[in-house]
C-alpha positions as a Markdown table, in Angstrom:
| # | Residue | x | y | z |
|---|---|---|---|---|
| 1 | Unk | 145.0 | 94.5 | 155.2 |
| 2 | Unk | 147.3 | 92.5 | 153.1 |
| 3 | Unk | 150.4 | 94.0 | 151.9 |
| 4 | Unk | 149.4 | 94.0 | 148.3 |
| 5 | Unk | 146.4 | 95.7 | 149.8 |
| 6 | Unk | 148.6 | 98.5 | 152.0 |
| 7 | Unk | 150.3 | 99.3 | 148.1 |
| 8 | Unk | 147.2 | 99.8 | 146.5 |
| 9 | Unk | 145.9 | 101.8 | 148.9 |
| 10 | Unk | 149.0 | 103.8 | 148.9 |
| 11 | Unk | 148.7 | 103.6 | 145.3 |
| 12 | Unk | 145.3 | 105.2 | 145.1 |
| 13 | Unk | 146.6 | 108.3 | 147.4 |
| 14 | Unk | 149.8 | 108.8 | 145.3 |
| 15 | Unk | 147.5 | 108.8 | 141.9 |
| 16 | Unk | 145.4 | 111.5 | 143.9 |
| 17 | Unk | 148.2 | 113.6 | 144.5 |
| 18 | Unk | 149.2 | 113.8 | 141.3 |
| 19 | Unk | 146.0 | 114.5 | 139.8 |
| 20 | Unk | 145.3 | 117.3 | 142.5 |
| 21 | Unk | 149.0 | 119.1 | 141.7 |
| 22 | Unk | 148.2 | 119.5 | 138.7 |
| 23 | Unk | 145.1 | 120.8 | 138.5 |
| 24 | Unk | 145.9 | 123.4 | 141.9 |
| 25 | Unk | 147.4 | 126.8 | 142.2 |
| 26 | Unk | 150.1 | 126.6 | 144.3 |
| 27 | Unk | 152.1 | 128.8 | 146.5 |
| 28 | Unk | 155.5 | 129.8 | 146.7 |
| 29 | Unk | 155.4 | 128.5 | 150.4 |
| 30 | Unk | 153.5 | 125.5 | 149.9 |
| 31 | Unk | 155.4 | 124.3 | 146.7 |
| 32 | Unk | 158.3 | 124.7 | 149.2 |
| 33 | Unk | 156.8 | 123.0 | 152.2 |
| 34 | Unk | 155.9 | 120.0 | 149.7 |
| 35 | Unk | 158.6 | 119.5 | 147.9 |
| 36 | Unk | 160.2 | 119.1 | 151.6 |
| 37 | Unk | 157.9 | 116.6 | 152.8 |
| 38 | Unk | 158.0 | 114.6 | 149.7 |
| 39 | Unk | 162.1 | 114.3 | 150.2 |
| 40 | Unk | 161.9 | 112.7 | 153.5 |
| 41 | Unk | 159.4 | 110.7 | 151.7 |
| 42 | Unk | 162.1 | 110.0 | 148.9 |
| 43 | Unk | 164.3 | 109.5 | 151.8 |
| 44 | Unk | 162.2 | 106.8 | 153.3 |
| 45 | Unk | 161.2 | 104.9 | 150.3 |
| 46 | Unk | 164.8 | 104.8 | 149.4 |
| 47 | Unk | 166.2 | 103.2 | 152.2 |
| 48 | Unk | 163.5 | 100.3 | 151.7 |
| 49 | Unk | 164.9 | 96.6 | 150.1 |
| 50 | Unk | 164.9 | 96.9 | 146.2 |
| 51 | Unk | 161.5 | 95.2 | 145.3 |
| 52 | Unk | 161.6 | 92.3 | 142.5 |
| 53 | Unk | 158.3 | 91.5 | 140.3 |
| 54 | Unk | 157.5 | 87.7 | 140.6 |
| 55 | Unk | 155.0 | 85.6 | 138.6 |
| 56 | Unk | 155.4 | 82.3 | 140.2 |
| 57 | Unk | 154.0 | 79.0 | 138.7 |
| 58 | Unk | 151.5 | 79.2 | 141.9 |
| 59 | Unk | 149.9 | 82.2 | 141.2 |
| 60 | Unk | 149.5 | 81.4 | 137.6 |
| 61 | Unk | 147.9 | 78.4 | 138.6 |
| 62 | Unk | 145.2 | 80.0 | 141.2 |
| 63 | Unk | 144.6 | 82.4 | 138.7 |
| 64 | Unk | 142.4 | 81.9 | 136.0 |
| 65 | Unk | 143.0 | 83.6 | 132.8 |
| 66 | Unk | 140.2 | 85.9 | 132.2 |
| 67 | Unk | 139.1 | 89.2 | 132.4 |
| 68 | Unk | 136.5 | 89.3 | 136.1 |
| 69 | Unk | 132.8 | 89.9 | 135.6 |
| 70 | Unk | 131.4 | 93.4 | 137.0 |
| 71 | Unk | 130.6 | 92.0 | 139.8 |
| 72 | Unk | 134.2 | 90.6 | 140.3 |
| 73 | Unk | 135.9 | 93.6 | 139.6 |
| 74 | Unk | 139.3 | 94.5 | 142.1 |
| 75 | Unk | 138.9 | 90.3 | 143.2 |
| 76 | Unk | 141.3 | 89.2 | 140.5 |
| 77 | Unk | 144.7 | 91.3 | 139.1 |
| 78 | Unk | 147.1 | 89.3 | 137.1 |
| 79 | Unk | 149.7 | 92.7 | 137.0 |
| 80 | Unk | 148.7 | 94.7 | 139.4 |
| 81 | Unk | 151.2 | 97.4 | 138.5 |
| 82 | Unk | 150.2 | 97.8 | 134.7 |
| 83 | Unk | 150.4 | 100.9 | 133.6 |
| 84 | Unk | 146.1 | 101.0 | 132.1 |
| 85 | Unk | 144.8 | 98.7 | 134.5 |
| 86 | Unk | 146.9 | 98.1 | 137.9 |
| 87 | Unk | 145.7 | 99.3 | 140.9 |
| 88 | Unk | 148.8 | 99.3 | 142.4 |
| 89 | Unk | 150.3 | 101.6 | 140.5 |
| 90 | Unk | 150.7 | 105.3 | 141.3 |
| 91 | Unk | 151.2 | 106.5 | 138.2 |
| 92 | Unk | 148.8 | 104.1 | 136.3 |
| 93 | Unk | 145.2 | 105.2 | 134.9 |
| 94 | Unk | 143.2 | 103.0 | 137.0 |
| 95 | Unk | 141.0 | 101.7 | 134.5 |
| 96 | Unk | 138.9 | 99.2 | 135.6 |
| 97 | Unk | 138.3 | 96.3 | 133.4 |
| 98 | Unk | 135.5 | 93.3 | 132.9 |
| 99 | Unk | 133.6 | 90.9 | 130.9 |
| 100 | Unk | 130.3 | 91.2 | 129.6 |
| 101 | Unk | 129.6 | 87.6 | 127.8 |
| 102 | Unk | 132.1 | 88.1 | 124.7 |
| 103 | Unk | 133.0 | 91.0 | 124.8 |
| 104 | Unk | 135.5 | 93.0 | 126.8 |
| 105 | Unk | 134.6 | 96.3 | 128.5 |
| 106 | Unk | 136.0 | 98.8 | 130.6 |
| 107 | Unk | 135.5 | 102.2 | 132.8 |
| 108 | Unk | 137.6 | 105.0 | 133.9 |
| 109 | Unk | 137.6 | 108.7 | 135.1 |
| 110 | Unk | 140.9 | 110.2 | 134.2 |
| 111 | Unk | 142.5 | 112.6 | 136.3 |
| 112 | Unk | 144.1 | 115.9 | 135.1 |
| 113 | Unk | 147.4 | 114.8 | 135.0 |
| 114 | Unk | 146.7 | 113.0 | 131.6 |
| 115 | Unk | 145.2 | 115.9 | 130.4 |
| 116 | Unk | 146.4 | 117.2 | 126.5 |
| 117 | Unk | 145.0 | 120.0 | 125.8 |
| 118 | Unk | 142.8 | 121.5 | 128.6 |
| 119 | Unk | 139.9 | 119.8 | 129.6 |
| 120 | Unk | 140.9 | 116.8 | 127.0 |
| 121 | Unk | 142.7 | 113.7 | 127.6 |
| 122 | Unk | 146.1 | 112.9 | 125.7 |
| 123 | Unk | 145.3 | 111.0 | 122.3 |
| 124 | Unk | 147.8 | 108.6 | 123.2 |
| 125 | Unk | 145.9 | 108.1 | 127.0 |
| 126 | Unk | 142.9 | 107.3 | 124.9 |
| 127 | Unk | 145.1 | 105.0 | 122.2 |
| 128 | Unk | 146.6 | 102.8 | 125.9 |
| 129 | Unk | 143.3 | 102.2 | 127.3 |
| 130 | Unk | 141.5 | 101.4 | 123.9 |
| 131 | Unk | 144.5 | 99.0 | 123.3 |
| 132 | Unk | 144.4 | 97.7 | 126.8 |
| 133 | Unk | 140.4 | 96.3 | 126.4 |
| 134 | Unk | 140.7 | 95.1 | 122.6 |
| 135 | Unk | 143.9 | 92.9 | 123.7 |
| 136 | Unk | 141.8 | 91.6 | 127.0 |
| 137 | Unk | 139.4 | 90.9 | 124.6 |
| 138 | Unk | 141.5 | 88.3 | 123.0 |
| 139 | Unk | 141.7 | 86.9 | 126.3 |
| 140 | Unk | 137.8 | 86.0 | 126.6 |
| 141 | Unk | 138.6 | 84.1 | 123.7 |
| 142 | Unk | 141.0 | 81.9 | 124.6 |
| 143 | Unk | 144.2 | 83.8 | 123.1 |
| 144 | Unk | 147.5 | 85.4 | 124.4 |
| 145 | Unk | 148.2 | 87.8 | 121.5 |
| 146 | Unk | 150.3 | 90.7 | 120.7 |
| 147 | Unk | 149.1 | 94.4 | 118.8 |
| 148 | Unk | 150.5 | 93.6 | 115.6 |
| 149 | Unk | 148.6 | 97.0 | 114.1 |
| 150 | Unk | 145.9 | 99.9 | 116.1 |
| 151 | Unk | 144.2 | 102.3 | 113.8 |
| 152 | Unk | 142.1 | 104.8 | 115.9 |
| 153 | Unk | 139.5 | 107.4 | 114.9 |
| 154 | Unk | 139.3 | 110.2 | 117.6 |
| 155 | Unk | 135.6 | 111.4 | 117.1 |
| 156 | Unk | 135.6 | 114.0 | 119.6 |
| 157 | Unk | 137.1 | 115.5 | 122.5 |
| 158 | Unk | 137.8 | 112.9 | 125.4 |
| 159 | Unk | 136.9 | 114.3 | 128.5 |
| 160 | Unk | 138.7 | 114.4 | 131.6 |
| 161 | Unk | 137.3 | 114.1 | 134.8 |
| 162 | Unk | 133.9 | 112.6 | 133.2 |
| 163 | Unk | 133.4 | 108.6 | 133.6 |
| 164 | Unk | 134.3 | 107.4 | 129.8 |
| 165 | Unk | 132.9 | 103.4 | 129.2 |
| 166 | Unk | 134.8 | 101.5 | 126.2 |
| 167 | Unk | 133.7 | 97.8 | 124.7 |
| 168 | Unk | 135.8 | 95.5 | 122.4 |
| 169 | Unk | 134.4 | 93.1 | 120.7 |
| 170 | Unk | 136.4 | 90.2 | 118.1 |
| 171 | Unk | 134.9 | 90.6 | 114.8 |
| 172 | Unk | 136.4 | 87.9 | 112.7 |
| 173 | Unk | 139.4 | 85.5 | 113.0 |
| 174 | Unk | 141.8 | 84.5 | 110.7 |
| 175 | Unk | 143.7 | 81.3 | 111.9 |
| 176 | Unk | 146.5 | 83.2 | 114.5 |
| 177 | Unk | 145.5 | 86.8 | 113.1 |
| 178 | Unk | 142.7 | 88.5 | 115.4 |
| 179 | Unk | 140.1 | 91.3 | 114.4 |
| 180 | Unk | 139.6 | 93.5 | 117.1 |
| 181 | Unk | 136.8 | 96.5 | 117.1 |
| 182 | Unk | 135.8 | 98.9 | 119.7 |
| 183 | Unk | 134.6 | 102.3 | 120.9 |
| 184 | Unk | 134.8 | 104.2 | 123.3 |
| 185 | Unk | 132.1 | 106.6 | 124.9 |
| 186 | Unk | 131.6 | 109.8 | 127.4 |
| 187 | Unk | 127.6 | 109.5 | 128.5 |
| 188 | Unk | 125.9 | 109.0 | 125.8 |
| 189 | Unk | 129.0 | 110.7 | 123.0 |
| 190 | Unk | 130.9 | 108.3 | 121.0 |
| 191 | Unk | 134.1 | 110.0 | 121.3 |
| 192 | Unk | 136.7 | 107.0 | 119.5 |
| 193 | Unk | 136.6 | 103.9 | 117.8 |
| 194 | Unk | 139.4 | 101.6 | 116.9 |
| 195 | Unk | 140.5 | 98.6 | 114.9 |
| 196 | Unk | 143.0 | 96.4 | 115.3 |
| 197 | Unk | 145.0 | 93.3 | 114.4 |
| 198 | Unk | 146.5 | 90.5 | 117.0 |
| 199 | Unk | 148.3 | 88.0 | 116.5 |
| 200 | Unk | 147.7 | 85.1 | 118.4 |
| 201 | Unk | 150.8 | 83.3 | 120.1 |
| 202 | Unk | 150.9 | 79.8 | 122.0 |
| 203 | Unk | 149.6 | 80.5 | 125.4 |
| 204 | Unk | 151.8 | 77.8 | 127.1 |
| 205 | Unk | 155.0 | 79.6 | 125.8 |
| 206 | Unk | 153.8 | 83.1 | 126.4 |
| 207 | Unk | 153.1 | 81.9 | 130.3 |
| 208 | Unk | 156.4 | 80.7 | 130.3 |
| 209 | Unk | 158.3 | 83.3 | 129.7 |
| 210 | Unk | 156.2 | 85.1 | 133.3 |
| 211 | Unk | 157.5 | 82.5 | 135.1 |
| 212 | Unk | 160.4 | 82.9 | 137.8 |
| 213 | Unk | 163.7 | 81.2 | 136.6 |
| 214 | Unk | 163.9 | 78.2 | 139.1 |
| 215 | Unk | 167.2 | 76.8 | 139.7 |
């Protein structure tokens, strides 16, 4: 395994952990034993080298700007430590992410920890993730572009621990302004829609910016 690999395996376990604490009854004793263990952790982790997030002109270049097929899904992460989509990070929401011709589309089970009220996902879990596909969407298109506005109607409750599918889809353009609609469903329950407004930037210049300084 690759080191990227090693962290998002590590990743995966940490997420799990989290999900499971929260949704367990814990003892005295056991609360005790793991917060113990989890200090030598801290202890470990701490005395590693501070780690620096690099987007070199290489990796831009092997890596083609748009979102994987289903098929391709896990073979291609630009940021693999976003918080919606990165698998490499612990406290992310794992969403998984694809294309399906135009249109942007994406799967997730969410744990308990991003539970609002019980049994329910946060609204503003549900707001990330609907966010996350309409501005990937944008991306299918040819477009970097920013949420310059997300209105969301929460249809019923989202459920936790239940596979929930969401699909954007561009509706109409307006020279750097982008329309963005979606929805988002549990099984067969439309439980959100959204619409939203992008604004598109120059690609070139957003890229840019990723880049490491080079001296």
């Amino acid at each position: 395994m690759t080191n990227e690999e090693k962290r998002i395996a590590s990743a995966a376990l940490l997420r799990e952990l989290g999900h499971e604490f929260v949704g367990r009854e814990l003892s005295d004793d056991q609360l005790d034993e793991l917060s113990r263990e989890l200090l030598a952790l801290l202890d470990a982790i701490h005395d590693a080298p501070i780690r620096v997030r690099e987007f070199s002109r290489d990796r831009l270049e092997e890596f083609t700007l748009t979102i994987p097929t289903i098929d391709e899904i896990g073979q291609r992460q630009l940021f693999s430590d976003s918080i919606v989509a990165g698998a490499a990070n612990p406290m992310g929401l794992a969403a998984q992410l694809w294309r399906d011709g135009d249109a942007a589309c994406m799967r997730v089970t969410l744990g308990k920890a991003f539970e609002g009220a019980p049994g329910r996902a946060h609204g503003g879990v549900v707001a990330a993730l609907l966010d996350e596909v309409m501005g990937l969407l944008n991306v299918i298109h040819g477009a970097m572009a920013f949420t310059a506005q997300l209105d969301i109607t929460y249809l019923a409750p989202t459920p936790v621990g239940e596979p929930i599918l969401a699909r954007a889809w561009l509706a109409r353009r307006d020279d750097r302004k982008r329309y963005v609609e979606a929805t988002l469903h549990a099984d067969d329950v439309l439980v959100a829609s959204a619409k939203a407004l992008f604004i598109a930037i120059d690609r070139a210049t957003f890229l840019e910016q990723l880049l490491i300084t080079e001296d």
